[in-house]
N, C-alpha and C positions, 0 to 999 in steps of 0.2 A: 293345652292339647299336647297330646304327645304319637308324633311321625316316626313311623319304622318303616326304612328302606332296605329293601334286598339285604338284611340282616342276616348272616351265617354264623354258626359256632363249632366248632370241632372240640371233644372231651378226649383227650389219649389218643387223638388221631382218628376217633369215631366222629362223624357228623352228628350233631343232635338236631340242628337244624337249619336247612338252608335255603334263603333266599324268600325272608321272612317279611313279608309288606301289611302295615298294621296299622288303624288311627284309634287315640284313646281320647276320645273326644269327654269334653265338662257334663256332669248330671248320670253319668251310666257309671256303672259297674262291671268289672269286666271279670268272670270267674277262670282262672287260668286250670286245664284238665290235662290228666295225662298219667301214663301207666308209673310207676317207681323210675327214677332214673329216667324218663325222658327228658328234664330238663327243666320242669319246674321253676323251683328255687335259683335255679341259675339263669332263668330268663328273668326274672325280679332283679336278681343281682347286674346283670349287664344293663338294666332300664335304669339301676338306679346307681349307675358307675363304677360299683365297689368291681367290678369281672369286665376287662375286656372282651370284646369280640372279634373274631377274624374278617370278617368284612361288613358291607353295609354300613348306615347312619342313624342315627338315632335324634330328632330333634325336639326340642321341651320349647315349648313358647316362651319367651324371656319374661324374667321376673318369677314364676312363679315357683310358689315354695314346693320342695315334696318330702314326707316323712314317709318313714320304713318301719314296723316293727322290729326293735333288736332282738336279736336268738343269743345275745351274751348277759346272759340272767347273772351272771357278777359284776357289769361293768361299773356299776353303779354300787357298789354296796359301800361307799366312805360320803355318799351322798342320800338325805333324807327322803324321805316317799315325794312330797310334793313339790321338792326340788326336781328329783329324779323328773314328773313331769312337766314341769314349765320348762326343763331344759331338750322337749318336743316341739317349744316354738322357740329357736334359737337366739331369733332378734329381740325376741320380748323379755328371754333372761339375761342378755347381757345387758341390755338396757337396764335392767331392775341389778344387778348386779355393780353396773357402776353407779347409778344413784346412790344407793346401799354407802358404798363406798367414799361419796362427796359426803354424807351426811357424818359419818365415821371419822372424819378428820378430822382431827383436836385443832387445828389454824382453817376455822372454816374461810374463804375470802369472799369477796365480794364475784369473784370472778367464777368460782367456785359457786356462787349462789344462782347464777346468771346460766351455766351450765346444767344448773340440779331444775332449775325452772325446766328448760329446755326439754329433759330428758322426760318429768311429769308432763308434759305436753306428749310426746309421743309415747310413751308408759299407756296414757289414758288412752290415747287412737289407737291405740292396739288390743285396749281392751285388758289391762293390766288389771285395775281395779275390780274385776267383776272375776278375773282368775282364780284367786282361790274358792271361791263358792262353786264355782266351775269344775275345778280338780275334784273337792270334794263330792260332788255329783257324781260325775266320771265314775270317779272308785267307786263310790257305794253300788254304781248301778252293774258296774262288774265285780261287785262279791266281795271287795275287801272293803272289811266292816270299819266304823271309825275310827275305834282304838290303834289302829293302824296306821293311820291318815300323817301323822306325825313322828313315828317313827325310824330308826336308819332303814336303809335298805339291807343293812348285814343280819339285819333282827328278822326279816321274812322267809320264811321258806317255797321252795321253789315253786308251788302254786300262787303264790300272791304276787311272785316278783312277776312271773308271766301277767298277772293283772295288771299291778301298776306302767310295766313297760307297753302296753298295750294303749292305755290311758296318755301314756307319752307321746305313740303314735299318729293316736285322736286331738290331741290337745292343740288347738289355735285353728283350727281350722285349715289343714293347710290342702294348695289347691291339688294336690295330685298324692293318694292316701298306697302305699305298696305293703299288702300284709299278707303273712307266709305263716299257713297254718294258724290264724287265731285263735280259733275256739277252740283249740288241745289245754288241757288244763280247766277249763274253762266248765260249771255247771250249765245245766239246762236254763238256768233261771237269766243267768249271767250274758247267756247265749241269745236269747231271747230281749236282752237289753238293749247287746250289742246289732243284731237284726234290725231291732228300730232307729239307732242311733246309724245306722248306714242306709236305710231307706228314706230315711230326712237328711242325709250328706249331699249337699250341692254340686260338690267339686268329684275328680276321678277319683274312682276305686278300683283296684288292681288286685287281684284275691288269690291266694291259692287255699283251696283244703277240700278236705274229704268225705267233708258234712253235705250231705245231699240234700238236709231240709235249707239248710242254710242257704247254698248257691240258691235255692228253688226262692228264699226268701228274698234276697239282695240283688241278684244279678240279670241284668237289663241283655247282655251279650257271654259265650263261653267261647273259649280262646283252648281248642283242643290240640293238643301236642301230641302228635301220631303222625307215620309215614314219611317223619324227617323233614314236615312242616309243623308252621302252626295255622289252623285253619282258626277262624271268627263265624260263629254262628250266631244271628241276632235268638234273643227268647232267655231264659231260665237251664239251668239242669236236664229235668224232665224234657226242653223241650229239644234241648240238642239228644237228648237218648234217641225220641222217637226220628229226631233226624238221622240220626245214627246209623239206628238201626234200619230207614230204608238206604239208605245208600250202600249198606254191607249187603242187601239185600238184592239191590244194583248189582254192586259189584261179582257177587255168586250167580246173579245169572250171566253178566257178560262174562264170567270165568266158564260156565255151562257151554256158553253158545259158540266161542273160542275153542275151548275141546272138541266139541262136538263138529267143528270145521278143520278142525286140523282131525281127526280120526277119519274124516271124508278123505282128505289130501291124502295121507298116508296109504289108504287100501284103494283109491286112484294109481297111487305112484307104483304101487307093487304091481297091482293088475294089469298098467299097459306101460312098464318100463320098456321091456325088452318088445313091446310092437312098434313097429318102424310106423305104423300110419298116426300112432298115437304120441310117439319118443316126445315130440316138441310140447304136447299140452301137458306131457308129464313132467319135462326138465322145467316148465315154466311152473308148475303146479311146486315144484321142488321146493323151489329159489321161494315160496309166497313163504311153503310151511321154515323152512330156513328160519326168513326174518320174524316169524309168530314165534318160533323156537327163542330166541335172542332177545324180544323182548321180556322183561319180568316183570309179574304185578307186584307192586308194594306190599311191603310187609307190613301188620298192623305189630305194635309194641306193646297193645292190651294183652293180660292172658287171665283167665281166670280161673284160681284154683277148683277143683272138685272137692266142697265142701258138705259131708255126706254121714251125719250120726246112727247109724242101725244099732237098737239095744240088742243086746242078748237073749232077753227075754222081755213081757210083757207087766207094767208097772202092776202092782196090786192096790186095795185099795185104800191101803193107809201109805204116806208117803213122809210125811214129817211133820213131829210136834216140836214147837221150841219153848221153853215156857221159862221166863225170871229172866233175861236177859240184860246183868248188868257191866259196861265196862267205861272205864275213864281212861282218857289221852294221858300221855307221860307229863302234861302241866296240871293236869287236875280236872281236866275240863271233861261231862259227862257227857256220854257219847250215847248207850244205852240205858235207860233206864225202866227196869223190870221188863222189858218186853216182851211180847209175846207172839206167837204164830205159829200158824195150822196150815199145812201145804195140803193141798187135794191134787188127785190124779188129774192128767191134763190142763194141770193149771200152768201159764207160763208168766212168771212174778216180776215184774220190772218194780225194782226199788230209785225210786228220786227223790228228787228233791236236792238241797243245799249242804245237807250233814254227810260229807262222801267219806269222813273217817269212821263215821258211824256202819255206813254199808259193811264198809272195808273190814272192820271189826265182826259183825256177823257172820258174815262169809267167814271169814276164818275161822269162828268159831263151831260155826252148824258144819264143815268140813276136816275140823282136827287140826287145823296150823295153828289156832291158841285154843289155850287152857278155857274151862268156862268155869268163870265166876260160882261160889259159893252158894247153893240152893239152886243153879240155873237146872233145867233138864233138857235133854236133845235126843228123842229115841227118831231114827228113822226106820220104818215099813222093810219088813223080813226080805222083800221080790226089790228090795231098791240097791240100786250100787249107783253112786254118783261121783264125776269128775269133777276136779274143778280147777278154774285158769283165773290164777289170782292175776295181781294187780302188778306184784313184781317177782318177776318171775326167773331172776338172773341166778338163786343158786340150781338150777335145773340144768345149769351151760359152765359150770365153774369144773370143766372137766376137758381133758386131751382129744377126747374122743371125736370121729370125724359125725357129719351129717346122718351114714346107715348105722355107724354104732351103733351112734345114741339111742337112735328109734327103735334097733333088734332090742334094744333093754326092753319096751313096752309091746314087744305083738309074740303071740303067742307061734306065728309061722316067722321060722328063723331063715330062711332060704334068704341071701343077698337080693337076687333077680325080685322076689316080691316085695322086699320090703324100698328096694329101687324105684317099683314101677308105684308105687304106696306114693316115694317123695316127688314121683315124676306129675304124680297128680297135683301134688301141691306147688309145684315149679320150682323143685330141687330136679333138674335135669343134668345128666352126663355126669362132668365133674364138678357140679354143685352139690350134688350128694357125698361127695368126699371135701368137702369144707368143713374145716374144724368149727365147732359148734361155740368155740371162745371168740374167735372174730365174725357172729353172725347180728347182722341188721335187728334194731325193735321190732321191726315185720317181718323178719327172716323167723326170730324165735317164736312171736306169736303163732305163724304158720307150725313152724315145728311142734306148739302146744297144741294145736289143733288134731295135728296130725296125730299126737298121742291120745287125744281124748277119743278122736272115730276109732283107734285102734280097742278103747277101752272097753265098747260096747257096754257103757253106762246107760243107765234107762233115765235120769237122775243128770242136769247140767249145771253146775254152780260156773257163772262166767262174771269176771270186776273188771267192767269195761272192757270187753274182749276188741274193740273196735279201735282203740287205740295203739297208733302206729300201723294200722294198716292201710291199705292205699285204698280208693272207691272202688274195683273190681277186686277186690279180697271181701272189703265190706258186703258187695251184694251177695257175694257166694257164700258166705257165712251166712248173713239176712235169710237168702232162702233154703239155706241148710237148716236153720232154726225155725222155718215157716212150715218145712217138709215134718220136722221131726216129732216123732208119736209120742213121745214122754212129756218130762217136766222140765223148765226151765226154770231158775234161780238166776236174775242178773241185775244188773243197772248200766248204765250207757249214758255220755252224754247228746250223744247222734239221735235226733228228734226223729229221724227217719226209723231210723233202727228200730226204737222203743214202740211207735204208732203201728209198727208193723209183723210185730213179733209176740207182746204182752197181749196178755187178755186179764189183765189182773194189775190195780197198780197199788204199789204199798210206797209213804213219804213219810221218811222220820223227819219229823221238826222237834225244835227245841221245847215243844211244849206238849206233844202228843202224837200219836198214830193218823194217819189217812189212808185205809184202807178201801179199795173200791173195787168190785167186778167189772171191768169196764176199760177198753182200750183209750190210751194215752189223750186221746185228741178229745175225744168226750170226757174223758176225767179235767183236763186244762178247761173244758166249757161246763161245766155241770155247775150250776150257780149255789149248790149246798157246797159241795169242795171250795170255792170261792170264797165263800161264808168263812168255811172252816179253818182254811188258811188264813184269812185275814186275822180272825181271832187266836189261832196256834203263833203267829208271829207278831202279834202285837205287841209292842213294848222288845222287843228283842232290836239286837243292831243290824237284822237281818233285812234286806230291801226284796218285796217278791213284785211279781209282774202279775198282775190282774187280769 
């Protein structure tokens, strides 16, 4: 278990939170929420000692172990995949590490033999021998394929290290589990591993992330970080929203009824100041509205952007053909092969699946960032003009230029004052609008891309993971920006929320074929032909899918 006392923390002299009382009791899950910068990640880090705190106690029931996801994706790279995880359960690899070691000694002694017994004794009570079949589970069930399995860490690229260091986190079972942001990097399939493999975790789970199906999947309790607390609401996601939202709803009315008493007081206190028979009911009426005046309601630290696509015009009815679509990775590996696809008006396309170089590749190609391959064809519809928010989006900010610059490059009305009140929508406020567009946040920029494409008035949305990097009240204002919007969407996503609520169409490149489907997300994952088809598209591949 883990006790939090009257916990406070100050950031630069700001409070983020104080006088924090919390229990994380064994079997729950606890999703930590909260606007950008409320403190997140820094409350994981004071639970799990790396970050002092300025007051308060923090107590862990003795003995037990706790792991953290690492966010240093090189710490490990002069160390192998499956080392990297067994050194998640610390006791179990130095054990295995000096064993290792007695056996290695050219004067083995008897004393030495007496020790090596010793340490295979508690090796096996730990569950040594059953670890590697373990690790490799682990991985396969988070995405990194076998070939893998055995290789250094300096050989992975940044998606897989995030896998294995994850697996690290997971590995031995340890009693108090702290992870920050997991499922970034991470596929839908992957996501969906890791869901079950935390719904069967016995011990504490401590969460943060942005994934709304996720929390709704795992989390027994939300831990929201607002008003300079953290409150604990027993339920899921969903169920702290509708909590949420009656209590904001609380709140507005006793803010109603508060005005509506003080606007009494006031045209009291004018009416019979100056009557002598009345002076006393009015100096005393004063003195109430005074102290109404002095107190302040809390501020909330959500904001959420006005995420809003109005075309130009009305789509027509051809919108896009793609036809022969072939491209291979810089090692050789085929990504597309002859593809093909027909976009119809009001269709909104979620691409899944586990092949996200393949997406990645498409998109770039059906929008002009690469070349297309010999014999491919791409004509789109005379009425279409389409944006699109790739996946890496940093040469668009490799410039001096401050926050309204940038954006006057893309709107056709040049006026400062509009194109201000443009980024004030999107929470570029005062002098955040004159922040240089070189030191802006992964959600700072995405915002920024946003903010270009509603300027675009494209009728046409090509988006590669637009949900990434951005916080849960970005994500919904996008979500029903994309729910509102008349035209056509082109995207993928790995946020199960996102994708179930937006597509009306899903398309999944596998290694062996197309799965094309009219049909939103959640009935495509249940439709027992898709099931079918996936099993046999990925049979015989190193790929692991969830049924």
């Amino acid at each position: 278990m883990i006790s939090v006392s009257d916990l406070s923390l100050k950031f630069s002299e700001k409070p983020l939170f104080k006088d924090v009382n919390l229990k994380f009791t064994k079997g729950n899950c606890y999703g930590i929420i909260g606007a950008n910068g409320a403190g997140k990640s820094t409350f994981l880090k004071v639970l799990s000692g790396e970050e002092e705190h300025d007051s308060g106690e923090i107590s862990i029931t003795q003995g037990e172990r706790m792991a953290k996801l690492s966010q240093d994706h090189f710490a490990f790279d002069s160390y192998s995949v499956k080392e990297t995880v067994m050194m998640g359960f610390p006791k179990l690899y130095n054990i295995g590490k000096e064993k290792d070691a007695i056996y290695e000694k050219p004067d083995f002694s008897e004393e030495d033999g007496i020790r090596a017994s010793e340490l295979e004794a508690e090796f096996g009570e730990l569950g040594g021998y059953e670890s590697e079949n373990q690790i490799e589970q682990m991985l396969s069930g988070l995405g990194l394929e076998e070939e893998f399995h055995d290789k250094m860490m300096s050989e992975l690229d940044e998606s897989q290290k995030v896998r294995v260091l994850l697996a690290q986190a997971l590995f031995g079972n340890p009693d108090i589990l702290l992870l920050d942001e997991p499922t970034n990097g991470l596929d839908l399939e992957s996501i969906s591993w890791l869901e079950e493999f935390l719904i069967e975790f016995p011990n504490i789970v401590i969460v943060v992330s942005h994934d709304r199906h996720f929390l709704n999947a795992i989390c027994t309790y939300i831990c929201d970080i607002d008003y300079g607390k953290i409150t604990q609401f027993t339920g899921n996601y969903d169920f702290w929203y509708q909590m949420s939202q009656i209590l904001q709803k609380q709140a507005k009315d006793e803010k109603k009824k508060r005005e509506d008493k003080m606007a009494d007081l006031k045209e009291f206190i004018q009416r019979f100041a100056s009557n002598a028979s009345k002076s006393k009911q009015a100096s005393s009426r004063k003195k109430v509205l005074e102290k109404m005046e002095l107190e302040e309601l809390p501020v909330t630290s959500r904001k959420f952007p006005y995420v809003h696509f109005q075309p130009e015009r009305e789509i027509g009815n051809f919108v896009l053909t793609a036809e022969n679509f072939n491209y291979k990775d810089s090692d050789g590996t085929v990504l597309l092969d002859n593809f093909s696809i027909t976009i119809h008006p009001g269709e909104k396309v979620a691409f899944v699946g586990m092949e996200q170089n393949s997406k990645t590749a498409f998109f770039n190609m059906i929008s002009g960032e690469a070349k297309l391959n010999d014999g491919a064809v791409c004509n789109w519809g005379q009425t279409t003009k389409y944006a699109y928010l790739a996946r890496d989006n940093n040469k668009f900010f490799n410039t001096d230029m401050n926050i309204t610059e940038w954006l006057k490059q893309f709107s056709k009305e040049q006026d400062d004052s509009y194109v201000r009140g443009f980024l004030g929508r999107m929470l570029f406020s005062g002098d955040d609008s004159l922040k240089p567009v070189k030191v802006l946040s992964g959600g700072e920029k995405v915002r920024c891309m946003l903010s270009k494409i509603m300027l675009s008035g494209a009728n046409v949305l090509i988006m590669d993971d637009p949900t990434n990097h951005l916080d849960l009240e970005s994500i919904e204002s996008l979500n029903e920006g994309l729910v509102r919007f008349p035209g056509v969407v082109i995207f993928n996503s790995h946020d199960h929320e996102f994708v179930s609520s937006v597509a009306n169409r899903i398309v999944e490149i596998t290694p062996k074929g197309i799965i094309d489907r009219m049909m939103n997300f959640d009935d495509y994952l249940n439709d027992d032909h898709v099931k079918n088809l996936r099993k046999e598209f990925y049979a015989g591949t190193n790929r692991k899918i969830r049924i």
